[in-house]
N, C-alpha and C positions, 0 to 999 in steps of 0.2 A: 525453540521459542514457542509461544502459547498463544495463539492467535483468539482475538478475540473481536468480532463476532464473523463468522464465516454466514451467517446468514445476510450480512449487507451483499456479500459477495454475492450469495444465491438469486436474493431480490434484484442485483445489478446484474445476472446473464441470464435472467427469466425475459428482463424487458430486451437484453441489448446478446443474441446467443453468441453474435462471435466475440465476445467480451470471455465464455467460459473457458476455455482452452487453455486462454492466457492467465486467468484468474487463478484457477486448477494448478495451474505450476507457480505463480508465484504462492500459491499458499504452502502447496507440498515444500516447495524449496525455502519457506521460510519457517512452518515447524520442522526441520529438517535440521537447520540451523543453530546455533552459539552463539550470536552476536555481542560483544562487550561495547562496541563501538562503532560509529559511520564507514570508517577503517573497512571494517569485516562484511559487514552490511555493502559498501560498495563489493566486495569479491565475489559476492551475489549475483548482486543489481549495481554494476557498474556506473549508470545514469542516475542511482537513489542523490536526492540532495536534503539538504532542512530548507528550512522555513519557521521559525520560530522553534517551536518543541515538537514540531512534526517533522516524517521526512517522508517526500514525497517520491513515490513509485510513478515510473513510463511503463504503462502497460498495450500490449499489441501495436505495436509498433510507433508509440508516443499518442494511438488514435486517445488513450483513456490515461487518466491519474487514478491512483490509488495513495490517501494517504494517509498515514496514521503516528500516532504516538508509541514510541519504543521506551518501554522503561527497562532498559538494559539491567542492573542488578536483579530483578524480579524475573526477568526472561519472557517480558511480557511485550504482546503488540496489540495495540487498540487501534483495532479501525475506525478509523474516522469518518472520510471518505471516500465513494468509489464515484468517481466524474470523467461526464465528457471532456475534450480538450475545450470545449468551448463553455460549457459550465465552470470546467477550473479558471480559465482566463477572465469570468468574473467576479473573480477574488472573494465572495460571499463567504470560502471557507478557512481567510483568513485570521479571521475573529478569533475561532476556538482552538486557532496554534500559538 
């Protein structure tokens, strides 16, 4: 898959560092990847769910969400966003999925 943009990712473990580690593998392990569907994307990321046209990533230990839009025939993932648990639980980035 073709992640796009790894630099949210950068700007979220410049402010939050133990945010990188986890980041770091979820992006390796997701250009690394084939995904046609949720299916395959769970055998990943077990925890991944949707939400609208997003599916939402538990990153380090459910502390952070990462979520983005997959357009599977394209092989493409668009980060959306990368959030605290308590930034995601106020829904603000409900709107753009």
């Amino acid at each position: 898959m073709r992640v796009l943009s790894k630099r949210a990712l950068r700007e979220f473990w410049e402010v939050r560092p133990d945010a990188e580690e986890p980041l770091r593998r979820w992006y390796k392990a997701t250009v690394e990847a084939d995904w046609s569907n949720l299916a395959e994307v769970r055998k990943t990321f077990p925890h991944a769910d949707t939400f609208g046209e997003c599916t939402v990533f538990n990153i380090h230990g459910n502390d952070y969400r990462l979520i983005a839009k997959i357009k599977y025939s394209y092989g493409m993932v668009y980060l959306r966003f990368v959030l605290t648990h308590s930034e995601y639980d106020r829904d603000a980035w409900k709107s753009d999925c």
